[in-house]
C-alpha positions in Angstrom: 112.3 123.7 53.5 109.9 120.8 52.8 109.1 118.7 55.5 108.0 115.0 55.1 104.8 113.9 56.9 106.3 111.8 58.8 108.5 114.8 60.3 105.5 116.6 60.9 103.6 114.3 62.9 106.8 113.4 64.9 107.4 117.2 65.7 103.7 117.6 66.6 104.2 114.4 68.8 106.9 116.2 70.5 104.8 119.1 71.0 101.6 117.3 72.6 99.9 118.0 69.5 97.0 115.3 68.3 96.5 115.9 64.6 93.9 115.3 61.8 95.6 114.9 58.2 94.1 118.4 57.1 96.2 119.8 60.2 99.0 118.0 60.1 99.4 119.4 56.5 98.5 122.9 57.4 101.2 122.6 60.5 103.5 121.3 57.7 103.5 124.6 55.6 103.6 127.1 58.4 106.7 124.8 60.1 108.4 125.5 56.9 107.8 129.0 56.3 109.4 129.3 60.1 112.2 127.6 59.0 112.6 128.7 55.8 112.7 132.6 57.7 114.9 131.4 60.9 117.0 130.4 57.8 117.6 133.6 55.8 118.7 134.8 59.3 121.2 132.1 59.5 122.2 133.8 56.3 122.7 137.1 57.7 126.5 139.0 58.0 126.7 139.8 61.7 130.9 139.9 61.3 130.1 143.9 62.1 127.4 143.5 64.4 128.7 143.8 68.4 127.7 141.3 70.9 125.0 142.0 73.3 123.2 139.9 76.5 120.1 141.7 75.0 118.8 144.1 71.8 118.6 147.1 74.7 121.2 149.5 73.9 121.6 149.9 77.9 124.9 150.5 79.5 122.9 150.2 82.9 122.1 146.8 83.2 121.5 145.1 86.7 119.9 142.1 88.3 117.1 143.3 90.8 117.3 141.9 94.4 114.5 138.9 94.3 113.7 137.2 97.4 110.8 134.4 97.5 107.1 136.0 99.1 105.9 132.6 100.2 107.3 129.1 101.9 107.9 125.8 99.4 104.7 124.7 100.5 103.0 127.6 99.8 104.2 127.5 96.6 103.3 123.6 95.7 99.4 124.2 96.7 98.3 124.8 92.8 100.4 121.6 91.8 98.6 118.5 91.0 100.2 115.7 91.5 103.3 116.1 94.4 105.8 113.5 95.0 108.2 113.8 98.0 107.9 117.6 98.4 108.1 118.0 94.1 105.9 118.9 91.5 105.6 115.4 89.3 104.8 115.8 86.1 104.2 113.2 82.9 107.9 111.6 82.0 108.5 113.2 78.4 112.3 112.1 77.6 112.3 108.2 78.0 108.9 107.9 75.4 109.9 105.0 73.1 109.7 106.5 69.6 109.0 104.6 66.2 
């Protein structure tokens, strides 16, 4: 799959990433190769192949009993920027795109 460079350096943009040209084009090929393998799966007969929740071949399978080992606050020490009791973070969805 051949991606065009303006693809690239909106899927980089997506991903944080800040690229030179060289990089972008070197992020281009190894995007493709990805694709291009995530593609011959997409090709693959699975019409014989049972569904599974996981690969494990376990008949066994349980949730374990979780329960939290410190308070909300506790937990929103490390954060670093908290808003009304949350973790805010940069917004990410409403970026205007060209």
């Amino acid at each position: 799959m051949v991606l065009s460079k303006k693809e690239i350096i909106k899927i980089a943009d997506l991903a944080k990433l800040n690229l030179s040209d060289k990089e972008a084009a070197a992020f281009g090929r190894e995007l493709a190769d990805v694709l291009g393998y995530v593609n011959k799966i997409n090709q693959l007969d699975l019409s014989q192949v049972e569904q599974s929740l996981s690969g494990a071949q376990q008949n066994s399978l349980f949730l374990r009993a979780d329960s939290p080992q410190f308070s909300k606050s506790q937990g929103l020490i490390p954060a670093k920027n908290i808003k009304a009791g949350f973790v805010a973070v940069p917004n990410v969805f409403n970026k205007k795109n060209d």
